[in-house]
C-alpha positions in Angstrom: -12.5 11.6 2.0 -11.3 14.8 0.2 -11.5 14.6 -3.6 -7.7 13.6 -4.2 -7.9 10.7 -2.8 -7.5 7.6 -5.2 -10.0 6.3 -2.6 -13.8 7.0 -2.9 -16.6 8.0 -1.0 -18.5 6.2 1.4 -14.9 6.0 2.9 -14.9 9.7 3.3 -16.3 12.0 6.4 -14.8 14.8 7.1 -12.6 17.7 6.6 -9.2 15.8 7.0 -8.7 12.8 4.6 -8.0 10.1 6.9 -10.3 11.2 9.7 -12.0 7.9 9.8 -12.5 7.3 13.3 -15.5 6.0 14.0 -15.4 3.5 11.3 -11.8 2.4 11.5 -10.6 0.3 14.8 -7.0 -0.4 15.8 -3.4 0.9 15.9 -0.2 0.7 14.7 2.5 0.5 17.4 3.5 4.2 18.4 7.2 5.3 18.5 8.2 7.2 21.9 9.0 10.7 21.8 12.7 10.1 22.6 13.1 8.0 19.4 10.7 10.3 17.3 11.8 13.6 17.8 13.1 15.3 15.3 13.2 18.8 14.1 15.2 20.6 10.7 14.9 23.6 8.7 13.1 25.9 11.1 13.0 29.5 10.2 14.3 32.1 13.1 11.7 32.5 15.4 10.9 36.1 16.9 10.3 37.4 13.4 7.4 39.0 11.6 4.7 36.6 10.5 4.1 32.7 12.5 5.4 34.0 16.1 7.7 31.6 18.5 4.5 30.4 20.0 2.7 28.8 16.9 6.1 27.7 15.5 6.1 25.6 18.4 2.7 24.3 18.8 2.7 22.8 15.2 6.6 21.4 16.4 4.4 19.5 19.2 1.8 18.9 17.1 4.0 17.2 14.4 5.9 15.2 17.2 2.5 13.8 18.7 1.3 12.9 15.1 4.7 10.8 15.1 4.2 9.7 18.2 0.2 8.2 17.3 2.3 6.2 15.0 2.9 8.1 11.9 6.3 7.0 10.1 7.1 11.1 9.9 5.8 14.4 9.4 6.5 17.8 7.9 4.9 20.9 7.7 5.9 24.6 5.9 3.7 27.0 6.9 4.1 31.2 4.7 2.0 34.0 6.4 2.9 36.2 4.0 4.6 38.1 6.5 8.4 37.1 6.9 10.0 33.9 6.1 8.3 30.5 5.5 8.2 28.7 8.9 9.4 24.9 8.4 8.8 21.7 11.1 9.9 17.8 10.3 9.4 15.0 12.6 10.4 11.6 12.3 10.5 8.4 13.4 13.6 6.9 14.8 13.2 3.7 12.3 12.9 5.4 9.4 15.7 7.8 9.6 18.0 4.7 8.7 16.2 5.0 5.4 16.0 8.4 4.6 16.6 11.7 7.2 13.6 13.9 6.8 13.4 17.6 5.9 11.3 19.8 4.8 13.5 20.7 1.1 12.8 16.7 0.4 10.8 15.3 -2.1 7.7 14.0 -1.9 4.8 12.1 -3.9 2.3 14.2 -4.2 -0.4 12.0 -5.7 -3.9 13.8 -6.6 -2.2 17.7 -6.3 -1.2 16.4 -10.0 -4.7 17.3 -10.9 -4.1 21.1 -10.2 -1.1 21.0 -12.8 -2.9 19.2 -14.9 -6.0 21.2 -15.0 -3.3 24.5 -15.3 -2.0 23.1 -18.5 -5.6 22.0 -20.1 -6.3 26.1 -18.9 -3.7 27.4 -20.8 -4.5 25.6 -24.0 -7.8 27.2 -23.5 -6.4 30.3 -23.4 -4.4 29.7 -26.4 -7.3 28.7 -28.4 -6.3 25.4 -28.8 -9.1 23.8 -27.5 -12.5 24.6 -25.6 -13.6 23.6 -21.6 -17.2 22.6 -24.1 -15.0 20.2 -26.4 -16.9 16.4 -26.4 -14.0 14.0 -25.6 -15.3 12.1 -28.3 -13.3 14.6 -30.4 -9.9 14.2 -28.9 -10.2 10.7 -27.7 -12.2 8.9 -30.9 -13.5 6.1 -29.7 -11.9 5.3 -26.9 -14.9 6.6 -24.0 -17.9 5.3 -24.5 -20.2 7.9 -24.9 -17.7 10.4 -25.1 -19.7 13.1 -27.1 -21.8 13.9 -24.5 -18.9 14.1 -21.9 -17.3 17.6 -22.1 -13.3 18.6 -20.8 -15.2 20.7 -18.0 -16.9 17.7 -17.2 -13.7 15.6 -16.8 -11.9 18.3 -15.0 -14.8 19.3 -12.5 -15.8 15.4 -12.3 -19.1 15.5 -13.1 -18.2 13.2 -16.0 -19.8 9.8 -14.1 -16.8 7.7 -15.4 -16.5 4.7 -12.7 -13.1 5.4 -10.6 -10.5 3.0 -11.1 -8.3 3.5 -8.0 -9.2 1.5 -6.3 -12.6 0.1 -7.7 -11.0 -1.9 -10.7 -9.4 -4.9 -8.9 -6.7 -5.2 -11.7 -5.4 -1.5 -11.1 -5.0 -1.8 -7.5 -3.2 -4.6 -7.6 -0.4 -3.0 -9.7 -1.3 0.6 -7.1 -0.3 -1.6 -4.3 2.6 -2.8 -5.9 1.7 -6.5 -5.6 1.6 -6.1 -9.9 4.5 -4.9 -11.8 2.3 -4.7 -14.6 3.2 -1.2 -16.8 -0.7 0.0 -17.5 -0.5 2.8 -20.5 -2.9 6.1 -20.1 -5.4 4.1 -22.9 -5.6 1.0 -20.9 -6.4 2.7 -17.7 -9.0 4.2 -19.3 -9.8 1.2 -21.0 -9.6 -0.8 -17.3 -12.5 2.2 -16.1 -14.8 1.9 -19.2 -15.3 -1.4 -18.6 -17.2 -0.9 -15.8 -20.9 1.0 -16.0 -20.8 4.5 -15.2 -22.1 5.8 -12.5 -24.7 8.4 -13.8 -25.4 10.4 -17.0 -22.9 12.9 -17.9 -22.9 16.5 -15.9 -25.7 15.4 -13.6 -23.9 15.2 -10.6 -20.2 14.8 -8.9 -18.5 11.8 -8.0 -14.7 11.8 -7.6 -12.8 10.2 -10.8 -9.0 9.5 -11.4 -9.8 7.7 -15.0 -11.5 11.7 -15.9 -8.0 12.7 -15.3 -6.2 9.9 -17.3 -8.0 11.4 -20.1 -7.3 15.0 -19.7 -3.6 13.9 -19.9 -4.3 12.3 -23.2 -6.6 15.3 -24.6 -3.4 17.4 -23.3 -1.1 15.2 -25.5 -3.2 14.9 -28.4 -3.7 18.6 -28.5 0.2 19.9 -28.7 1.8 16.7 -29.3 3.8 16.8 -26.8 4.0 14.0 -23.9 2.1 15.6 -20.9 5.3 15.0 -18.8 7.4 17.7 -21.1 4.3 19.9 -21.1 4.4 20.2 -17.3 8.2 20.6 -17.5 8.1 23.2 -20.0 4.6 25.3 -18.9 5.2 25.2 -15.2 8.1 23.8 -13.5 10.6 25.3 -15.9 9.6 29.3 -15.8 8.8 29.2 -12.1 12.2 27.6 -11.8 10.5 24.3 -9.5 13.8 22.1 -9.3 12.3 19.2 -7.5 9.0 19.0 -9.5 8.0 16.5 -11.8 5.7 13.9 -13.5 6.4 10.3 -13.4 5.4 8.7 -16.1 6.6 5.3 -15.9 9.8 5.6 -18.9 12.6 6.3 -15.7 12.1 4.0 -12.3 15.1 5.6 -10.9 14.1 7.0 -7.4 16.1 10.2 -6.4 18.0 10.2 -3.7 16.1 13.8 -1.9 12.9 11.3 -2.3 11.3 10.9 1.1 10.5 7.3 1.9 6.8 6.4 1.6 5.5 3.5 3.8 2.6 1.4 4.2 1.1 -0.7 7.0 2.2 -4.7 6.7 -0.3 -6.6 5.7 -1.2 -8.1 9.4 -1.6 -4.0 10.4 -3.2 -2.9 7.4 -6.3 -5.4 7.7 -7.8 -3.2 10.7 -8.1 -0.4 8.7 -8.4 -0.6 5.3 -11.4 1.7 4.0 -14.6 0.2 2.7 -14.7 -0.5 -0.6 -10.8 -2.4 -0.4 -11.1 -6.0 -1.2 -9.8 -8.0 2.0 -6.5 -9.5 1.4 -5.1 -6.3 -0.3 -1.6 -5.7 1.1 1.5 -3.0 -0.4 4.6 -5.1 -1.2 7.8 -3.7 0.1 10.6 -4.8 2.4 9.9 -4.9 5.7 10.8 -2.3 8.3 10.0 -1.8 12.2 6.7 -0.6 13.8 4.5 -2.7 11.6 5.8 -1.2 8.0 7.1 -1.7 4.5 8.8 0.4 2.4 6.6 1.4 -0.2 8.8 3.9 -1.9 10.0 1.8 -5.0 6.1 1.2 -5.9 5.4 2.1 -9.7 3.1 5.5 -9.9 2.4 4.4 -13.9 -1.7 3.8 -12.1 -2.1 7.4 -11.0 -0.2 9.4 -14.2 -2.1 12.6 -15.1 -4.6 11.7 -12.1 -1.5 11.6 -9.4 2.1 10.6 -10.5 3.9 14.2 -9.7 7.0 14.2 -7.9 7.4 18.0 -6.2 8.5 20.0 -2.4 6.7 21.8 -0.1 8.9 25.1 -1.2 8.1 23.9 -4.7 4.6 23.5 -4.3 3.8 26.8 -2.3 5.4 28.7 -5.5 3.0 27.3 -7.4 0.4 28.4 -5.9 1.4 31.3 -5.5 1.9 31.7 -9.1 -1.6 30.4 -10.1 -3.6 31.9 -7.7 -1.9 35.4 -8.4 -2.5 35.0 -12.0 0.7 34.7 -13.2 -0.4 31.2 -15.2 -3.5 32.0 -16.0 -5.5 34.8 -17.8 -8.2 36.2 -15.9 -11.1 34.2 -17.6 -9.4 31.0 -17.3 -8.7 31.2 -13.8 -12.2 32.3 -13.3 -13.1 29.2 -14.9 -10.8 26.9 -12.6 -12.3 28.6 -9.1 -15.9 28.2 -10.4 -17.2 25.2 -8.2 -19.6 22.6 -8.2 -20.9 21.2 -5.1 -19.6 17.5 -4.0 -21.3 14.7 -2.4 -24.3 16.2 -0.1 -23.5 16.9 3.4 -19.7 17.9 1.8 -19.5 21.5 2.6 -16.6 21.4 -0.1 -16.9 22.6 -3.5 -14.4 21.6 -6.9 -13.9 23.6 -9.5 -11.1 22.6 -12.2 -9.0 20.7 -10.4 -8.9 22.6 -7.5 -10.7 22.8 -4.4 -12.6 25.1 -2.4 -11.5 23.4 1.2 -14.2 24.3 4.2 -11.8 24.3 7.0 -11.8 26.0 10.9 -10.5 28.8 10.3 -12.6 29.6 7.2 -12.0 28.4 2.9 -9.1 27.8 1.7 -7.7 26.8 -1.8 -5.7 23.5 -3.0 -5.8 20.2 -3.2 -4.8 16.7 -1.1 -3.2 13.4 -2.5 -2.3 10.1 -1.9 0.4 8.0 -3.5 1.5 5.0 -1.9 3.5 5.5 0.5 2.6 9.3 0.9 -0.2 11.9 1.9 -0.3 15.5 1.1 -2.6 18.7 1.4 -1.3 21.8 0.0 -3.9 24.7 0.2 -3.6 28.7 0.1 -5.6 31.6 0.7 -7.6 33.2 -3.0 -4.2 35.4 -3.5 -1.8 33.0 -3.2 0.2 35.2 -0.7 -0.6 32.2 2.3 0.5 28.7 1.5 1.0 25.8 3.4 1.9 21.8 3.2 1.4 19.4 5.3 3.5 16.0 4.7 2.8 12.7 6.0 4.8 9.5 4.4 1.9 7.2 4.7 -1.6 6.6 3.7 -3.1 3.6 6.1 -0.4 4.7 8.9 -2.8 7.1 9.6 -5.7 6.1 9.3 -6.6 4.6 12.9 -8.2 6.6 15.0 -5.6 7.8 17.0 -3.2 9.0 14.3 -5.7 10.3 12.1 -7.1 12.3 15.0 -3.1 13.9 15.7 -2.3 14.1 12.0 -6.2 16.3 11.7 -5.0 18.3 14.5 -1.8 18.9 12.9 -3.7 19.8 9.3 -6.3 22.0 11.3 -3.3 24.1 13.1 -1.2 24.5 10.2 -4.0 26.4 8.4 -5.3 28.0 10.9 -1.5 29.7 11.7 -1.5 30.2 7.3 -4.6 32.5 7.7 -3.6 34.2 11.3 -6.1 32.7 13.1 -6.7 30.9 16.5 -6.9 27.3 16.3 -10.7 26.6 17.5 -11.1 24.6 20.5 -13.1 22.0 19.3 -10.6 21.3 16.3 -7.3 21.6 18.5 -7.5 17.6 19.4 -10.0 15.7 17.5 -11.1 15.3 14.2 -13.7 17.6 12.6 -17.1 16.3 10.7 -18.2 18.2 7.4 
């Protein structure tokens, strides 16, 4: 599974995050196209940029992802040439809940990172710390260990701190909402520190949400400011991002333009939880139609720093835009962000600071996925930030049958592929791609 996932590796295996077919079996109940389709937002077709054609294909594709059993799916899709093409998809069920479109906001889970590794960036730049500072000297005592683990280290996660979500049984239960328990940034960390890590600092890669609770806290402890205001103030407030922000526990009031996330019940989600999930794990929620409940009141105070931001797909594409193009970042520092390291082996993906280099069909692209529950997301763009594109899907498990992860891969696979201006290949039109 791609590195924003709050789920680890040996779960993952290939380019899309949910493409676990041959491991997972069964399938939620699929919604008929009647009920299902649904389309708003679209930009004028017969313009410069995504033609008629394409807008169309990723219209079908979206409705057949829905179809598979997805609770709903959107998709923005900028060229660079023209306006921003825009496809949602829904289920009939859920639309008694919340009516999908593509200006709605969304849970972006592990995308946080890229923000958060922005902010960390620019107090480089400023001087105000170094990418070679031991955590030991922002965090005293609180990682074991921690002079010999570096902020490069936590940010490219070569750190070898265990992975809490969802290897520390305690954690998940409050991820999956079955726990109301409010977990502070030091007890997370506290709640991954207690388990062995997993090799010797900046020896090798291995995927770590607890790295990223820390940054958060080296972040605070640096300016003094909370790491929510920091985000408000650095990014979303001068590129003007209205529907971006971090959740940080202190307001549990759920905006009204929030898309609603939803989980498999607990009878559906046994067939295909990942391995590595403790049987018996379920998402608490009231119950809807098709095998669901309505994860969307779930605290994020697990994923903070790691994967608590709140933002849109119009949002998100200005972003990175802006990063990319160097307009948050010096030079040097976003040098430093796009230098990679390579991932697990047989991963033809490579991290940098918080931020991906994604090996896709069509060729690399730039970004980041994330899960929240409730929610999955991949937001990538080409290395000038003039092509961007989101993909949206308001589930995690939902999709991760074989059928639905196959229609939602497709769905990925031609959305980038229409970002670059390139043919979707064959091979990756219908079925899931290995890495």
């Amino acid at each position: 599974m791609p590195r924003n996932t709050p789920f680890p590796h040996p779960a993952r295996r290939a380019y899309l995050t949910l493409a676990l077919t041959a491991a997972l079996t069964g399938a939620l109940t699929a919604c008929t196209a009647a009920d299902a389709a649904q389309d708003t937002a679209h930009a004028p077709s017969g313009r410069p940029g995504v033609t008629s054609a394409e807008e169309a294909r990723l219209a079908t594709l979206a409705q057949q992802a829905v179809d598979a059993g997805a609770p709903g799916a959107l998709v923005r899709v900028d060229d660079g040439h023209g306006a921003a093409t825009s496809v949602a998809r829904q289920a009939s069920w859920a639309r008694s809940d919340h009516t999908l479109t593509v200006n709605d906001e969304f849970r972006v889970g592990s995308n946080t990172k890229t923000m958060v590794a922005t902010v960390i960036l620019q107090l480089v730049a400023e001087h105000r710390l170094q990418l070679t500072d031991p955590v030991e000297k922002w965090l005293p005592g609180l990682i074991p260990n921690g002079s010999a683990i570096t902020v490069r280290m936590l940010l490219n996660h070569t750190s070898g701190l265990y992975n809490i979500i969802p290897g520390d049984a305690d954690v998940l239960k409050t991820f999956t909402g079955q726990d109301a328990r409010q977990w502070t940034p030091e007890e997370l960390i506290a709640a991954g520190v207690r388990h062995d890590p997993l090799f010797p600092p900046g020896t090798q890669y291995s995927y770590s949400n607890t790295g990223y609770i820390a940054l958060g806290l080296v972040a605070e402890k640096v300016t003094g400011h909370s790491l929510r205001d920091l985000v408000q103030e650095r990014i979303a407030g001068p590129l003007h991002l209205k529907s971006t922000y971090l959740v940080d526990g202190s307001d549990r009031t759920v905006s009204p333009r929030l898309t609603h996330g939803y989980e498999p019940d607990a009878s559906h989600l046994a067939a295909v939880l990942w391995p590595g999930i403790p049987a018996g794990t379920a998402f608490a929620g009231p119950a809807r139609p098709a095998g669901y409940v309505d994860a969307t009141r779930i605290n994020e105070n697990t994923e903070w720093a790691a994967g608590s931001m709140v933002s849109s797909a119009q949002d998100w594409a200005r972003f990175d835009t802006a990063l990319m193009s160097g307009k948050l970042l010096p030079p040097a520092q976003l040098k430093e962000m796009r230098t990679t390291v390579a991932e697990e082996s047989g991963n033809p993906n490579r991290y940098g600071l918080g931020l991906e280099k994604k090996a896709t069909p069509c060729g690399p692209v730039w970004g980041h996925d994330g899960q929240a529950p409730g929610y999955s997301s991949w937001n990538y763009t080409d290395s000038t930030g003039r092509r961007t594109v989101s993909v949206y899907v308001p589930t995690i498990f939902g999709i991760a049958a074989a059928k639905p992860a196959a229609a939602t891969e497709a769905l990925l696979n031609a959305a980038v592929c229409t970002m670059l201006g390139k043919p979707v290949p064959a091979a990756s039109a219908s079925a899931p791609t290995g890495s």
